[in-house]
N, C-alpha and C positions, 0 to 999 in steps of 0.2 A: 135369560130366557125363562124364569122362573115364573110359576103364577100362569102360564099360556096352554091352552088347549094344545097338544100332541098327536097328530096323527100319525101314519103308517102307512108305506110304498115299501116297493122291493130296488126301482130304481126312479131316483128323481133325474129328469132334464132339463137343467139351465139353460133356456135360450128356445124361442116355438118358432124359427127361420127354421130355413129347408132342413137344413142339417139335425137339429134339435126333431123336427119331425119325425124326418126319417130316422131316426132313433128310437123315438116311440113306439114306430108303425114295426120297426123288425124286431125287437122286444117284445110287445103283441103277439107278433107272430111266431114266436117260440113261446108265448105262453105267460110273459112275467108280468104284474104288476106294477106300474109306471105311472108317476103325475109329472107334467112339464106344467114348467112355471118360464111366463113372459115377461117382460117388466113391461112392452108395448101391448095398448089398449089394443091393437088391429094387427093384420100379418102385414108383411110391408108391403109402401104406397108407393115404392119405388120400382122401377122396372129390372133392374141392378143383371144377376145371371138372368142369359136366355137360353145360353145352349148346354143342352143335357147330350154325353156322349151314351154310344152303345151298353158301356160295363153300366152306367147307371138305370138306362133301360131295363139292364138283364135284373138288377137290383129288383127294379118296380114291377117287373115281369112277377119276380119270386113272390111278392107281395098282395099281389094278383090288380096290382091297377094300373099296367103298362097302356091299356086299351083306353081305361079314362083319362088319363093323361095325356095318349094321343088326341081324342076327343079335347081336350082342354084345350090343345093348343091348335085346332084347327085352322085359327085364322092365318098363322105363319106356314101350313103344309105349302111344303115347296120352293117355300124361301129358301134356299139352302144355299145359292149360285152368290159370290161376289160380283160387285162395279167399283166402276173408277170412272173420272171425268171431272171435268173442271165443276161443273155444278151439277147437280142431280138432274137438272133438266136435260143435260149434254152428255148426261153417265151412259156408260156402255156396258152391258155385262161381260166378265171374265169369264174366258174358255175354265170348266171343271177340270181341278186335280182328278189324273185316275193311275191310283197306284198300278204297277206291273207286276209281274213274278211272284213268289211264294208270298200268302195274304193280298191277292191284288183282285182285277176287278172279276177274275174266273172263281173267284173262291167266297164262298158265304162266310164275313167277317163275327159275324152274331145273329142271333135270331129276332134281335130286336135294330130296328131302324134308330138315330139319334134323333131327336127333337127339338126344337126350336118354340117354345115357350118362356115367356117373361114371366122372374121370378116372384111378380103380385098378381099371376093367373094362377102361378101352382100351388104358390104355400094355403092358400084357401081351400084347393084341392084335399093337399097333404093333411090339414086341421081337422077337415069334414071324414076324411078317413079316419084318422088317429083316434077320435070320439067315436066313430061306428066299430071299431075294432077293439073300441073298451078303455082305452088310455085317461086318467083325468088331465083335460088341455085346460090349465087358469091362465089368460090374459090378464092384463092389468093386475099381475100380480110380481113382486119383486123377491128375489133373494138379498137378503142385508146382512147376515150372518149363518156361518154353518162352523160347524167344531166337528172332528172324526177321531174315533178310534183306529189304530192301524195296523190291530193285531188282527190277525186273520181267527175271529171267533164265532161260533154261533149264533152269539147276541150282540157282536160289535154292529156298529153301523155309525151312518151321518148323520147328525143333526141340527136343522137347516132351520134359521128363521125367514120366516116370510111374513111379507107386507101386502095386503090387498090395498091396493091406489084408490079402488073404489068407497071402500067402508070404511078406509082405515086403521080395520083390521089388522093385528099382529099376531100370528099362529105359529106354531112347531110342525117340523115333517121329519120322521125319524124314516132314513133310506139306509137299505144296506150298501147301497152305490150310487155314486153322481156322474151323469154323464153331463161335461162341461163345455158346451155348443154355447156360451154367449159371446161368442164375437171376437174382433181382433183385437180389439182392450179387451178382452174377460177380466172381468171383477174377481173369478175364481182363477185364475192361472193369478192375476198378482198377489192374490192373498195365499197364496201356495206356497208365493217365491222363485216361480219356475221363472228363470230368463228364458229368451230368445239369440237365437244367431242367425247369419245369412248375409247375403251382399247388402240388405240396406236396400234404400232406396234406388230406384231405377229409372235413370233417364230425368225428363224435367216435367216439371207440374202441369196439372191437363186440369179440364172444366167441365162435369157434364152439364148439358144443357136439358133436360127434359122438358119436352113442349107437343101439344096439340096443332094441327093442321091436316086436313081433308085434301090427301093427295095421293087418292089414288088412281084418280084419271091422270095423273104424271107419271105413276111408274107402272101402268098398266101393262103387261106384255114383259116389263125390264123388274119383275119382282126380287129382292136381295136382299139377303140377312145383314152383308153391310155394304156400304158404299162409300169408297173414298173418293172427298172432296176437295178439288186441288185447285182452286180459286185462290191466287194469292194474298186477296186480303181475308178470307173467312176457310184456311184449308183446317182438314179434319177428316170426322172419319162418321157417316151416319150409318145409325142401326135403326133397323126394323123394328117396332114394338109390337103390331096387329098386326103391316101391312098395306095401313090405309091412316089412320087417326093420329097413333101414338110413335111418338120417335124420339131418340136419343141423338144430338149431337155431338160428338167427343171432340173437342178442340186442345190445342196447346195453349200452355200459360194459364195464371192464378185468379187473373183477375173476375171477380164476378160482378162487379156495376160495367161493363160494356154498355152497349145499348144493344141488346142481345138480339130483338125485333128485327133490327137490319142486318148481324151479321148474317140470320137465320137464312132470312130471304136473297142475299149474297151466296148463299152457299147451296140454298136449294133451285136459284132461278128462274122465280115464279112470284106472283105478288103473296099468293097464299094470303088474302085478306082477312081467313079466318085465325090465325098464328095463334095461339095461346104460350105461350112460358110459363109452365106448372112450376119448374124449381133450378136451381143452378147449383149443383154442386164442384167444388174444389177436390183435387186429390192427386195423389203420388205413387205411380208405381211400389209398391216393396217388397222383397224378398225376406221374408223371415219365418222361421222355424223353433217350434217349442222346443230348448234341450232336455225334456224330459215329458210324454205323455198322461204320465201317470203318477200320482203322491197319494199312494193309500187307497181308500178307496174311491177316491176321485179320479177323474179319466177324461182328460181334452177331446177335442174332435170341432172336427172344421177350422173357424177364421182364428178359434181362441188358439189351438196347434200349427195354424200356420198359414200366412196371408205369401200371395203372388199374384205377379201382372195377371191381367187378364189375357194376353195374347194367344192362350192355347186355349184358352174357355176351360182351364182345369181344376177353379178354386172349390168351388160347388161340388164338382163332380168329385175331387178328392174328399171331400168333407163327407159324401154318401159315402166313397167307399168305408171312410174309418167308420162310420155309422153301421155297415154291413157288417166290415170285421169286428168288432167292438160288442155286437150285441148277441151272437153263439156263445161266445165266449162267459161274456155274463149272465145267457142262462143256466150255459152247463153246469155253474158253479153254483149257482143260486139252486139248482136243483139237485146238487148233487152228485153230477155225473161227471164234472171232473173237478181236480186240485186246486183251491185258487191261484196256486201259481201258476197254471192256466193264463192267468190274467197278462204276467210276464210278457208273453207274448205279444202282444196291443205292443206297448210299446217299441218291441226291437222289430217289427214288422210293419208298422204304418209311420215308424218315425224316419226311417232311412224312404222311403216311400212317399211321405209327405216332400223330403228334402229332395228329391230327383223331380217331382212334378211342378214344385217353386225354382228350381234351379233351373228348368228345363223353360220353364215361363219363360225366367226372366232372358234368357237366350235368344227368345222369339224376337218377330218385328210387327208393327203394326202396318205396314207397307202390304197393300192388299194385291198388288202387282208383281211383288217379289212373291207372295205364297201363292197366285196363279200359277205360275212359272214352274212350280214345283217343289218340295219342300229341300230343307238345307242338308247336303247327304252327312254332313257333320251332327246331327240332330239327333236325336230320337226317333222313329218312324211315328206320324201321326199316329196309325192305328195303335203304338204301342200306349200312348193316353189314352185314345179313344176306348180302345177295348181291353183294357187292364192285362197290358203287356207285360210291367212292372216283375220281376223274381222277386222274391222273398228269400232271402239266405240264412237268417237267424227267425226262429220263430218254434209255432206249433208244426211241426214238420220231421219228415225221418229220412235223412239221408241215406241213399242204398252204397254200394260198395263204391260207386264212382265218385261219391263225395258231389263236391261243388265245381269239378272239372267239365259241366256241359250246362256251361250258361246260356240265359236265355238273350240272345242278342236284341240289341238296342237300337242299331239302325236299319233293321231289316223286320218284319213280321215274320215272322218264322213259328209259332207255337204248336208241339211238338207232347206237348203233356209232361214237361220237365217238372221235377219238384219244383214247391214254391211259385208256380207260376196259373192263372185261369185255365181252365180245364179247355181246350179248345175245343171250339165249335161245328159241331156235325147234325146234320138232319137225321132222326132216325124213322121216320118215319114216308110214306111217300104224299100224304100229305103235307108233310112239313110242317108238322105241328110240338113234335116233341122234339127238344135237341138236348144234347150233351148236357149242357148249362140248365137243364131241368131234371136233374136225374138225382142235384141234391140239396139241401135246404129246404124247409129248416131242418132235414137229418143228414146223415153222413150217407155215403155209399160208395160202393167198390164195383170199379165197370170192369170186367173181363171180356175176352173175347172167346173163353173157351170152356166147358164145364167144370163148376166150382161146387162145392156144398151146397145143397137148397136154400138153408138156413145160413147166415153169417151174424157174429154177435151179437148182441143184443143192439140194439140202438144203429145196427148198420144195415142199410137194405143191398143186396146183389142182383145189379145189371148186367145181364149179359149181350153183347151189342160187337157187331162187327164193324170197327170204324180204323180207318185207313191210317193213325199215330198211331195204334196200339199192336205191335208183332204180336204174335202168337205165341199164347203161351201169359202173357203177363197179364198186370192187376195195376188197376190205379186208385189209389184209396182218396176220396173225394170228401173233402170239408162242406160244413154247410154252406161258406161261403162261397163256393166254386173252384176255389183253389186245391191241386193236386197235393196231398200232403206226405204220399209215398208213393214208391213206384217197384214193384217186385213180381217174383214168379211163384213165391207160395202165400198158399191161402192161410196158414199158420200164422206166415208169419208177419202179413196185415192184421189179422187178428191181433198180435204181440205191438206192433204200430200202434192199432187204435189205441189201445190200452194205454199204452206210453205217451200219447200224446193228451191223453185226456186226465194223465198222473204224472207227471213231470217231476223230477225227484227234487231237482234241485231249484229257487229262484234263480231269476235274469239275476246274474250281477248291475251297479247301479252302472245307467248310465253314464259315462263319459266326455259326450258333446255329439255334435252334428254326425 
């Protein structure tokens, strides 16, 4: 790398997909210095994720572009409803899942709605923001080498050759962190050496088909995010792209020379004259998980820590959250305010994490009639994906006297403000405007329900809020990222928490495995 021009970040991002964004955008927004590097010319051309859950909302909420994002995806508002039927022409919609009982449909799950947006409407979104927020976003530019220090020093850092596609160009980027969002081959997880584990692939090879057709005087009145098609020579499963124009056909089997034209028109029952086939891709279910987040100061997140089925719509949406948790973290440090072994934490909190939301995938069914019907009571509870139900058990966190003896259950909605778990959701206002989930990020705070000190440490704000989890008397010390990180009755001794968790004495030991 000798002879090369050497610039300076505080954190570089490998990979400018959702994930790789959303990285950049919460970075920003605590303040840090960040260039994402693409190796693709354009954000992608493909439709790939469309549905974004509640916790990623609350995510884009924190960021302040929940409302643009809604706006982006206006052409799907409302798509929400499943079908079935032999062809799209004959499809019928499915009666709505409606949860019952504790988190059901009397209870406000989040203050933000999920969405239904295809992932070459948002990431263009996510880019236009990332650049107004200060980020440098290079497309057409590759990572080809990086070398790290891994001493935790002053003046350690990464550094990173880069390739501009366009000029030719070969430059240096000296980062004190790399956040590793390229993908499910990442170039930086295998030059790390980090394996993967997991079930492996799942089920048999599927095809998507993405293609144009003007049809929405077909499904006018019968609108649906997807529609399974049970025509025995062309069954599958269609998704919505607009609405109206763009649509995804998800079929079984590898083959991609079909005569794709006819199975289309088989499966949607309609001549549809105007058909386009934009692209045909191949692919395979997989279950796999990085055994290790983190090597230095490099740090996974999304496809490159961990690929799974689509069937829960969880792959995206886990990839924001490690993007949420992953970027407090890395500014406390970078500024100071807490230990790097801070860092630690990233991994033994979005790695077990990642593994229950790939596990949980690959569980699911693509049987759109079996998840009408209601979900599996063996499962997880939707809302526990949906709205980052997930505990955290090892991590940035203070366990109180009761330890880990009141976990957060998995087949029920139930949240409660347990440690390690999303702060549950409460209106507090009568318009409805400020909730729970706004009370902290990008700083800390501690909601009480009772009078505390005016003042609470530095770096910590105190809300005081009557809401219906919190008895009287207690205190919930609040992460930036939402999650409850202690839960006590003195105000000391959240203070003696913050501290502790923002100075951790000792490193994670190395990981293990899965």
């Amino acid at each position: 790398m000798s002879g090369q021009r050497t610039h300076a970040t505080e954190v570089l991002v490998v990979g400018g997909g959702l994930v790789g964004l959303t990285s950049a955008l919460v970075l920003r927004h605590h303040g840090v210095a960040v260039t994402v590097v693409e190796k693709r010319t354009t954000t992608s051309p493909q439709p790939k994720a469309r549905r974004f859950h509640m916790r990623s909302m609350e995510v884009f909420r924190e960021l302040g572009l929940a409302e643009l994002v809604h706006r982006a995806a206006r052409d799907l508002a409302g798509h929400h409803l499943m079908a079935a039927g032999r062809t799209l022409a004959e499809a019928e919609l499915l009666p709505p899942w409606r949860p019952s009982g504790a988190g059901g449909a009397d209870v406000d799950v989040s203050p933000e709605e999920p969405c239904l947006i295809a992932q070459d409407a948002l990431e263009p979104v996510l880019r236009d923001a990332a650049v107004a927020a200060g980020a440098t976003v290079r497309f057409g530019t590759e990572l080809v080498a990086f070398a790290q220090d891994e001493a935790e020093a002053e003046d350690e850092a990464v550094v990173a050759e880069l390739l501009d596609h366009g000029s030719g160009e070969r430059s240096r980027l000296r980062a004190r962190y790399v956040v590793a969002a390229d993908g499910a081959r990442s170039p930086v997880r295998e030059a790390l050496g980090i394996g993967r584990s997991g079930h492996g692939p799942i089920g048999e090879p599927n095809v998507n088909v993405y293609f144009h057709a003007d049809l929405g005087a077909v499904v006018e009145g019968r609108e649906f995010n997807l529609c399974q098609i049970e025509h025995p020579d062309a069954p599958g499963a269609l998704a919505s792209v607009d609405g109206r124009r763009r649509w995804v056909f998800m079929g079984p089997g590898d083959a991609t020379d079909r005569d794709w034209p006819a199975v289309l028109r088989t499966a949607l029952g309609v001549a549809a004259p105007d058909l386009d086939v934009r692209s045909v891709l191949p692919w395979r279910a997989e279950m796999l998980v990085a055994d290790r987040y983190s090597r230095g100061r490099v740090h996974l997140a999304g496809d490159s820590a961990h690929v799974m089925p689509p069937f829960a719509a969880s792959g995206a949406n886990t990839g924001i959250a490690d993007a949420h948790n992953l970027g407090w973290k890395l500014a406390a440090v970078l500024r100071g305010r807490a230990a790097p072994a801070l860092l630690d934490s990233y991994d033994a909190e979005r790695r077990p994490a990642g593994w229950f939301a790939a596990d949980q995938s690959s569980r699911r069914t693509q049987g759109l009639r079996a998840l009408a019907a209601g979900p599996d009571p063996s499962l997880a509870h939707p809302f526990v994906l949906a709205a980052g139900g997930f505990q955290y058990t090892e991590g940035a966190l203070v366990h109180g006297p009761e330890g880990r003896d009141d976990p957060e259950p998995l087949t029920a909605f139930e949240p409660v403000g347990r440690v390690g778990t999303r702060i549950p959701h409460r209106w507090l206002d009568r318009a409805r405007t400020l909730s729970t989930i706004d009370l902290a990020g990008p700083g800390w705070a501690l909601l009480t329900g009772t009078p505390v000190a005016e003042s609470g440490p530095s770096g910590l704000a105190v809300h005081r809020h009557d809401v219906d989890f919190l008895p009287a008397g207690e205190l919930l010390l609040i992460r930036p990222d939402h999650v409850v990180a202690w839960r006590g009755t003195d105000a000391a001794a959240a203070t003696a928490a913050f501290g502790a968790l923002l100075h951790p004495r000792h490193a994670a030991p190395e990981p293990t495995g899965a």
